[in-house]
C-alpha positions as protocol buffer text, in pm:
chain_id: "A"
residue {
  index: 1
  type: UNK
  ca { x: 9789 y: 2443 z: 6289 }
}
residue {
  index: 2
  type: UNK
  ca { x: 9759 y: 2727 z: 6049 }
}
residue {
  index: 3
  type: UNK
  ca { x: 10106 y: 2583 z: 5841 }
}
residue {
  index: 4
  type: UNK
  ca { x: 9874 y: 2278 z: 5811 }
}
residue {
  index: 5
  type: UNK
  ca { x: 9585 y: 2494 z: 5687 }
}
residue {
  index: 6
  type: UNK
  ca { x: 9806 y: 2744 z: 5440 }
}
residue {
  index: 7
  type: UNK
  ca { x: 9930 y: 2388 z: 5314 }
}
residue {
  index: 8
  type: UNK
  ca { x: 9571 y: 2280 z: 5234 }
}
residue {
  index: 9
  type: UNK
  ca { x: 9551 y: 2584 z: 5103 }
}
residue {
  index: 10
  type: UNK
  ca { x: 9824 y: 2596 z: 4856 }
}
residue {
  index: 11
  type: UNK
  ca { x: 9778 y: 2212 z: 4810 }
}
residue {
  index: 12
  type: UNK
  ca { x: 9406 y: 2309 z: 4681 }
}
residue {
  index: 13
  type: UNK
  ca { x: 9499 y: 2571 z: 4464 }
}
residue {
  index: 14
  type: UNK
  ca { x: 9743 y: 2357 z: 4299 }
}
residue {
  index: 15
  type: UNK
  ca { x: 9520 y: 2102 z: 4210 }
}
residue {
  index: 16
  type: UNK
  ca { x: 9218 y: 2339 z: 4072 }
}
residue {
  index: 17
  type: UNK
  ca { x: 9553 y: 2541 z: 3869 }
}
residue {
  index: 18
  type: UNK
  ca { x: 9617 y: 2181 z: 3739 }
}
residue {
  index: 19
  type: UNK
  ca { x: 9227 y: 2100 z: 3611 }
}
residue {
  index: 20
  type: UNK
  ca { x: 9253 y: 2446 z: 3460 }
}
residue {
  index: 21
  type: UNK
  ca { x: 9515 y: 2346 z: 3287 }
}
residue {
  index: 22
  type: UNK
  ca { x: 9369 y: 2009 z: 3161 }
}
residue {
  index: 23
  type: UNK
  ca { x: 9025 y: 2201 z: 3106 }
}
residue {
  index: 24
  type: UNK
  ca { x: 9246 y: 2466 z: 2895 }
}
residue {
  index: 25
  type: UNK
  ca { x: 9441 y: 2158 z: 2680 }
}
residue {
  index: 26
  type: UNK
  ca { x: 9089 y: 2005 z: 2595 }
}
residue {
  index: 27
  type: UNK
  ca { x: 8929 y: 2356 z: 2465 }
}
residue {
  index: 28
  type: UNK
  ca { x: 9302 y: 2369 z: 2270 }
}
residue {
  index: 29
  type: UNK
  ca { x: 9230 y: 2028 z: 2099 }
}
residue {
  index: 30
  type: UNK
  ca { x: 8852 y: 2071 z: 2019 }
}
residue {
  index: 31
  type: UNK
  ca { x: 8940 y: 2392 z: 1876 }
}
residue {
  index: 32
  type: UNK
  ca { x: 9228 y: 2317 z: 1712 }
}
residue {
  index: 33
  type: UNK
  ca { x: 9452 y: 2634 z: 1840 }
}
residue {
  index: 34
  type: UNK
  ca { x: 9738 y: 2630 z: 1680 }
}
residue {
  index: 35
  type: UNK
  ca { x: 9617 y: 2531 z: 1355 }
}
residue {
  index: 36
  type: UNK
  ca { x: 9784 y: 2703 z: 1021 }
}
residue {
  index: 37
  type: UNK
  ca { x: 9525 y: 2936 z: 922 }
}
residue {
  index: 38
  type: UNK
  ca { x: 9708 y: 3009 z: 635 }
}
residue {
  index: 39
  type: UNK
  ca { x: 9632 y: 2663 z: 517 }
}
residue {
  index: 40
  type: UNK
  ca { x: 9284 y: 2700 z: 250 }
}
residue {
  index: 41
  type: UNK
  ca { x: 9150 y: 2415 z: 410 }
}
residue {
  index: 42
  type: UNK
  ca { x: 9218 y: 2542 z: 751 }
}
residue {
  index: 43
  type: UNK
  ca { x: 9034 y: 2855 z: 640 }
}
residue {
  index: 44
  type: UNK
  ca { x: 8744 y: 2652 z: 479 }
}
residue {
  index: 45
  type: UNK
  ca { x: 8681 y: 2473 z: 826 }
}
residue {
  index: 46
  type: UNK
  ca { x: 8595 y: 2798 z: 996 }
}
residue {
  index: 47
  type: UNK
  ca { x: 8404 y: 2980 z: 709 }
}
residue {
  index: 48
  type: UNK
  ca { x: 8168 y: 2627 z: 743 }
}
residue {
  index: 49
  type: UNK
  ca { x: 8214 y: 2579 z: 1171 }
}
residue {
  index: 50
  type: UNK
  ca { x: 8071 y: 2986 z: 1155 }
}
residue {
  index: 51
  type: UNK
  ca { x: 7818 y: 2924 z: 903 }
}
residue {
  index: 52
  type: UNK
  ca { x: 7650 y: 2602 z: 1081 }
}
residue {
  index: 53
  type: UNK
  ca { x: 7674 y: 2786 z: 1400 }
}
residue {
  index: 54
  type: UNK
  ca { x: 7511 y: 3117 z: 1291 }
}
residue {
  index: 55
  type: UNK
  ca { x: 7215 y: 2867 z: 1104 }
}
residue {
  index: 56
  type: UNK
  ca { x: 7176 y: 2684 z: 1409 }
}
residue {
  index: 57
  type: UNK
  ca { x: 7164 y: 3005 z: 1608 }
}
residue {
  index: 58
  type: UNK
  ca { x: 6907 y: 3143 z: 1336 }
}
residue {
  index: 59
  type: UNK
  ca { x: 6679 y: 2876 z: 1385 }
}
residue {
  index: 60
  type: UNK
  ca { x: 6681 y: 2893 z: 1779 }
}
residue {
  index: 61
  type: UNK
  ca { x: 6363 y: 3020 z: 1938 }
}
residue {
  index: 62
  type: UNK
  ca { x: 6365 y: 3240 z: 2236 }
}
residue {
  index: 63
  type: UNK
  ca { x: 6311 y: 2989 z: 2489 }
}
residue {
  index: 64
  type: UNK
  ca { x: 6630 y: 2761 z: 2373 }
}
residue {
  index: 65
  type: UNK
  ca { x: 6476 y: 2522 z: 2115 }
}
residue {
  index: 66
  type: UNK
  ca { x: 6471 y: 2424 z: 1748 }
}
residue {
  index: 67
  type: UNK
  ca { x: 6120 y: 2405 z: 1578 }
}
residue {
  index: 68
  type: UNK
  ca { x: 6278 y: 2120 z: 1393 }
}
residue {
  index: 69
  type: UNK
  ca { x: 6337 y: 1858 z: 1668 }
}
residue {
  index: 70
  type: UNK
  ca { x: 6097 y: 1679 z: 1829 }
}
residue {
  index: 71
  type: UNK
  ca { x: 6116 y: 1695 z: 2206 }
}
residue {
  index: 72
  type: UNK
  ca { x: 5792 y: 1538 z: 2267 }
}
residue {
  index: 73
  type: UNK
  ca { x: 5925 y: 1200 z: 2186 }
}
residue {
  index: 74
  type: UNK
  ca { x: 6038 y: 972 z: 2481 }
}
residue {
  index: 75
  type: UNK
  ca { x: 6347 y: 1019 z: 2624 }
}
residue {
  index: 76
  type: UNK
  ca { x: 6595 y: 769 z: 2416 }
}
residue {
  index: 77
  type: UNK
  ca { x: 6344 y: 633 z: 2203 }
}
residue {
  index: 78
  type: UNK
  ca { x: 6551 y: 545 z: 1900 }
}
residue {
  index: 79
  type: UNK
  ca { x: 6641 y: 709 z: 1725 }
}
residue {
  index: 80
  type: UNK
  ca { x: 6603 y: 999 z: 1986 }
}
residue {
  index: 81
  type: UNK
  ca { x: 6559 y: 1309 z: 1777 }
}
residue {
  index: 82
  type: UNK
  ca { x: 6685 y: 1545 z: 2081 }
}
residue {
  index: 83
  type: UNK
  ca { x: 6987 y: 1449 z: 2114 }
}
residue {
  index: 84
  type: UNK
  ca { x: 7067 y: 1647 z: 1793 }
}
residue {
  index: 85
  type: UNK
  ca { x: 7037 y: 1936 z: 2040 }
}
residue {
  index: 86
  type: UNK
  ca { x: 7320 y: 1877 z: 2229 }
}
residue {
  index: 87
  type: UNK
  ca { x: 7536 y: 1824 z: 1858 }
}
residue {
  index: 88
  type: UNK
  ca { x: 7378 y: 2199 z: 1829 }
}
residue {
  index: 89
  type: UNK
  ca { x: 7478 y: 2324 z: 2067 }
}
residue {
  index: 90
  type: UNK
  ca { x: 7843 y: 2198 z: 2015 }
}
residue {
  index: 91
  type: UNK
  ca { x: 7886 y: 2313 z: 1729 }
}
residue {
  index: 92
  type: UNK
  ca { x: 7768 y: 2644 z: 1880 }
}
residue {
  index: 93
  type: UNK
  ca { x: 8000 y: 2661 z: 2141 }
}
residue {
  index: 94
  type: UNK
  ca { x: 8277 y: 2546 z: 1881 }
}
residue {
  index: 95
  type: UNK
  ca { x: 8250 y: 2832 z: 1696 }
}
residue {
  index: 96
  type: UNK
  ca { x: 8205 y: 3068 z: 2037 }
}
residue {
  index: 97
  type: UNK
  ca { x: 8553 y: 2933 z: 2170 }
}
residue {
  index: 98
  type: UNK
  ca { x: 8747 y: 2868 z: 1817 }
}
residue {
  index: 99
  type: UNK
  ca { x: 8971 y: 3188 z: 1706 }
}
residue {
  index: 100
  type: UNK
  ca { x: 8940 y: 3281 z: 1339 }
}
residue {
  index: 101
  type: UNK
  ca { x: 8633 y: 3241 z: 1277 }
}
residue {
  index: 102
  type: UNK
  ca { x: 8359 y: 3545 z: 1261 }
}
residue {
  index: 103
  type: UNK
  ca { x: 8173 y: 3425 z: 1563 }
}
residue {
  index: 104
  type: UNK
  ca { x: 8462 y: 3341 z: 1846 }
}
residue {
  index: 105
  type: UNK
  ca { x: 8335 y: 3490 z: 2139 }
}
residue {
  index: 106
  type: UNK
  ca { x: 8027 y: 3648 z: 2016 }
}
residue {
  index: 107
  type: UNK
  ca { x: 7780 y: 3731 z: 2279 }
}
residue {
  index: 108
  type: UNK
  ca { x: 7509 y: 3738 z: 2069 }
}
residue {
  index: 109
  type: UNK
  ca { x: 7618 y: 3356 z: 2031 }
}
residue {
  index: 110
  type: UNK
  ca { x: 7690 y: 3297 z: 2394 }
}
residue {
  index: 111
  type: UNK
  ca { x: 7278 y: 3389 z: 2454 }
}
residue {
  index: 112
  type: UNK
  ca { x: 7208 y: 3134 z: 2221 }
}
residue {
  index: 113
  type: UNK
  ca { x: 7410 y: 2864 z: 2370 }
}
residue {
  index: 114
  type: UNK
  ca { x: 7288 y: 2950 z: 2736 }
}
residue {
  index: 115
  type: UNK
  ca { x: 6902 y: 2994 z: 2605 }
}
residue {
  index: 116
  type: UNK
  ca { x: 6960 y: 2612 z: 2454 }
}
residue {
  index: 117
  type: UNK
  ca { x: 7144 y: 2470 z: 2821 }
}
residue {
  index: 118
  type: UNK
  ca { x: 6852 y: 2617 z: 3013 }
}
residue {
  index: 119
  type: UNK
  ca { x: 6588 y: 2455 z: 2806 }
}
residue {
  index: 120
  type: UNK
  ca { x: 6781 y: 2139 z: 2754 }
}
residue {
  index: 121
  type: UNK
  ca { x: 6820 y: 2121 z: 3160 }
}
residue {
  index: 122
  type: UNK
  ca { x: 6418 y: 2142 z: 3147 }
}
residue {
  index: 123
  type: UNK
  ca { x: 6379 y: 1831 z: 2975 }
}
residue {
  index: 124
  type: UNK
  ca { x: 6681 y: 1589 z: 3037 }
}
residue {
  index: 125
  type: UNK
  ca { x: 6750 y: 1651 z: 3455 }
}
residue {
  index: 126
  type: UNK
  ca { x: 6857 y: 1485 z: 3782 }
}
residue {
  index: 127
  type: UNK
  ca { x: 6541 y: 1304 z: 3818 }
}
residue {
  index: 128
  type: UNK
  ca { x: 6456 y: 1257 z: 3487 }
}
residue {
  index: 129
  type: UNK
  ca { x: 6353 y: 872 z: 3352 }
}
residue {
  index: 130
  type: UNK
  ca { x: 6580 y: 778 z: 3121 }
}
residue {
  index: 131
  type: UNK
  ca { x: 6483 y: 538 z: 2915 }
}
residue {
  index: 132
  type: UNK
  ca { x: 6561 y: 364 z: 2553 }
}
residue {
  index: 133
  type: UNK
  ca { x: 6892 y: 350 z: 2438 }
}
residue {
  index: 134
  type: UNK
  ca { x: 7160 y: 340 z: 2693 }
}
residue {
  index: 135
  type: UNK
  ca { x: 7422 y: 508 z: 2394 }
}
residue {
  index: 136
  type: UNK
  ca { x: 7280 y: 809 z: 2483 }
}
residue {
  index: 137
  type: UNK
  ca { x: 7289 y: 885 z: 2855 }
}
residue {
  index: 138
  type: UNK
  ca { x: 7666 y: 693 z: 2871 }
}
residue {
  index: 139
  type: UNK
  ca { x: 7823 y: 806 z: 2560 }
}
residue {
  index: 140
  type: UNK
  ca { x: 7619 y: 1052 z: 2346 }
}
residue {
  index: 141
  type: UNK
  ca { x: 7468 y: 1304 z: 2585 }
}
residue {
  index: 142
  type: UNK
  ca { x: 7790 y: 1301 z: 2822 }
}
residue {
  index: 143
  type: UNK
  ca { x: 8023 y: 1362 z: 2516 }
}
residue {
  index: 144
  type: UNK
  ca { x: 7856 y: 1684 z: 2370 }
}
residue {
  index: 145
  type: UNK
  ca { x: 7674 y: 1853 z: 2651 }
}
residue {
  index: 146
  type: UNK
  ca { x: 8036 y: 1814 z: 2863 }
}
residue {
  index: 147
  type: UNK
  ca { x: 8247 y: 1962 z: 2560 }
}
residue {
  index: 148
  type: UNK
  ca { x: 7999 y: 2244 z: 2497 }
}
residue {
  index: 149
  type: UNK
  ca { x: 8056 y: 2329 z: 2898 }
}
residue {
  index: 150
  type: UNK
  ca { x: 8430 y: 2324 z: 2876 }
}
residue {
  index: 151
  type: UNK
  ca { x: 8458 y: 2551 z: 2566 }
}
residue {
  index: 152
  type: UNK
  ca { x: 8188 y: 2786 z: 2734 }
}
residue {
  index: 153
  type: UNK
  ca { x: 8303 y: 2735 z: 3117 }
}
residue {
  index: 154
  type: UNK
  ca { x: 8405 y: 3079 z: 3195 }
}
residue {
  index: 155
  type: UNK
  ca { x: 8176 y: 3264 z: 3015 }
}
residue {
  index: 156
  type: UNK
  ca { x: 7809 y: 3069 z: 3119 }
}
residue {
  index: 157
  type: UNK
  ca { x: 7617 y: 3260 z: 3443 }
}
residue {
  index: 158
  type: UNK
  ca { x: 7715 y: 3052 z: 3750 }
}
residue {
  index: 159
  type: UNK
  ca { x: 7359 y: 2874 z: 3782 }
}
residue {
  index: 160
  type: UNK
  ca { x: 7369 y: 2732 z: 3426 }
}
residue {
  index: 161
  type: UNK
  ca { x: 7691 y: 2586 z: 3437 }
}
residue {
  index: 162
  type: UNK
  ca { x: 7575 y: 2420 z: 3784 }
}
residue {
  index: 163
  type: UNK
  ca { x: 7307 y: 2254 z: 3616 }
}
residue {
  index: 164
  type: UNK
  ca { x: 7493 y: 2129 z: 3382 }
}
residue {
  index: 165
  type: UNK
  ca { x: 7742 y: 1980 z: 3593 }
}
residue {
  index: 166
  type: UNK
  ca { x: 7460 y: 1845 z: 3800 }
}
residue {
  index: 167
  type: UNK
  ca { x: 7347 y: 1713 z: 3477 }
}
residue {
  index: 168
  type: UNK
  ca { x: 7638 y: 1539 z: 3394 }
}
residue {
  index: 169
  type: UNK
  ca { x: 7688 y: 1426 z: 3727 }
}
residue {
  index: 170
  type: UNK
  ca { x: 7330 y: 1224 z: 3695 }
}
residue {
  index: 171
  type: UNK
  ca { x: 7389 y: 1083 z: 3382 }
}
residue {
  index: 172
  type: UNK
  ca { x: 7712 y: 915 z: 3475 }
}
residue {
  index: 173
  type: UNK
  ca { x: 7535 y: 835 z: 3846 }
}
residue {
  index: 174
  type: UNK
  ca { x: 7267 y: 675 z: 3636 }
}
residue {
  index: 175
  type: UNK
  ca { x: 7496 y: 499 z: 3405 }
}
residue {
  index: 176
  type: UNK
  ca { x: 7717 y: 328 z: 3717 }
}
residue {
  index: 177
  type: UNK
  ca { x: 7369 y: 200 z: 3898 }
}
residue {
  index: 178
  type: UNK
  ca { x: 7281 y: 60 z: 3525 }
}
residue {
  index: 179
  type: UNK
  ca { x: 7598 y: -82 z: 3539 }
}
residue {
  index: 180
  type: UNK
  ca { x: 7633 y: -50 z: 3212 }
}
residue {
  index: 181
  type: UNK
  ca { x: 7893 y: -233 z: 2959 }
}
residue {
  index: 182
  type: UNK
  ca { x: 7958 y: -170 z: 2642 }
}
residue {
  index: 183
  type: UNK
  ca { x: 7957 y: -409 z: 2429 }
}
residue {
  index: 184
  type: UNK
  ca { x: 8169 y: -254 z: 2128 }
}
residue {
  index: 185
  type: UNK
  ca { x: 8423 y: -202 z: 2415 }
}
residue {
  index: 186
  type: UNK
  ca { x: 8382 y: 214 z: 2406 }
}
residue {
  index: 187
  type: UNK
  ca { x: 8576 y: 206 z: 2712 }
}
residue {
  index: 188
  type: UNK
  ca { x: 8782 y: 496 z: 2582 }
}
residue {
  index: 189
  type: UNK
  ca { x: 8512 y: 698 z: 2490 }
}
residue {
  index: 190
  type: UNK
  ca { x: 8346 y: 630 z: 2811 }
}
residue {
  index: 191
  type: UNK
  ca { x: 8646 y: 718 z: 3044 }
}
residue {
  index: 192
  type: UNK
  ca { x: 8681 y: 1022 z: 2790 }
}
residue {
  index: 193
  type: UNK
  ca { x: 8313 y: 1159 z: 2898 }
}
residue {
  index: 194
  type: UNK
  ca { x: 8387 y: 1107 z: 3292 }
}
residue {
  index: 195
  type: UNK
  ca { x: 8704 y: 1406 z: 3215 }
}
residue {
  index: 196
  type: UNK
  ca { x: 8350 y: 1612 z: 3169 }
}
């Protein structure tokens, strides 16, 4: 009996060493590790992924939101004006997990992005009625809000991450009872947002 259970075990650990490993290759590709930063343009791309990042930061408030977005608006009325915070936030956790660039791992920048997930988790939420366009919920919100969580994973307070995943979790829950098919056959993206 306890072979069986150190198997488990072992067989467990192998498989969360593997997602690590998957969740490690995706942060690689977003980022673009690896890149010649040598290369002007190279260089250019992080002067301008720091700059938007330390705008969007500047024009956070304290409890996680931009004066400039309307959150009042239904959820996925088109066009849905929030969903530009979960681009925000991207782009935020971009230049938090992207070496070269004057904000990679900046905790000042980490607050920011966990001040905007806590908010965001206020307003879009297991629970939540979804409504309007379906681009959103399957494709839009999945894509950037599970991105931003992989390039800030191990560096997001346990109970923030968990909502997110949670989430997630809904979204694509709600999607599959939708049963909903794109029809400009986005299967790729769409099996790319269930990785998150």
């Amino acid at each position: 009996m306890a072979f069986f259970a150190a198997l488990l075990f072992v067989a467990s650990f192998s498989a969360a060493s593997e997602l690590e490993i998957v969740r490690q290759n995706i942060v690689r590709f977003i980022t673009g590790t690896g890149a010649d930063t040598t290369q002007q343009y190279v260089r250019q791309a992080l002067v301008d992924l720091s700059n938007t990042a330390q705008s969007y930061l500047t024009q956070l408030d304290t409890s996680g939101k931009w004066s400039s977005i309307d959150y009042t608006q239904p959820l996925g009325q088109e066009p849905w004006k929030a969903g530009a915070h979960y681009g925000r936030l991207l782009t935020m956790a971009e230049a938090f997990a992207t070496p070269g660039n004057s904000l990679y791992h900046s905790q000042t920048l980490l607050n920011g992005i966990t001040r905007g997930l806590k908010f965001i988790h206020t307003h879009v939420h297991r629970g939540s009625v979804l409504g309007g366009n379906w681009w959103y919920w399957d494709i839009g919100v999945p894509k950037n809000y599970g991105q931003t969580l992989l390039l800030v994973y191990s560096h997001l307070d346990s109970a923030v991450l968990a909502n997110g995943i949670d989430d997630l979790d809904y979204l694509k829950s709600l999607s599959k009872t939708l049963n909903v098919i794109s029809p400009n056959g986005d299967d790729v993206t769409r099996s790319n947002n269930d990785l998150y």
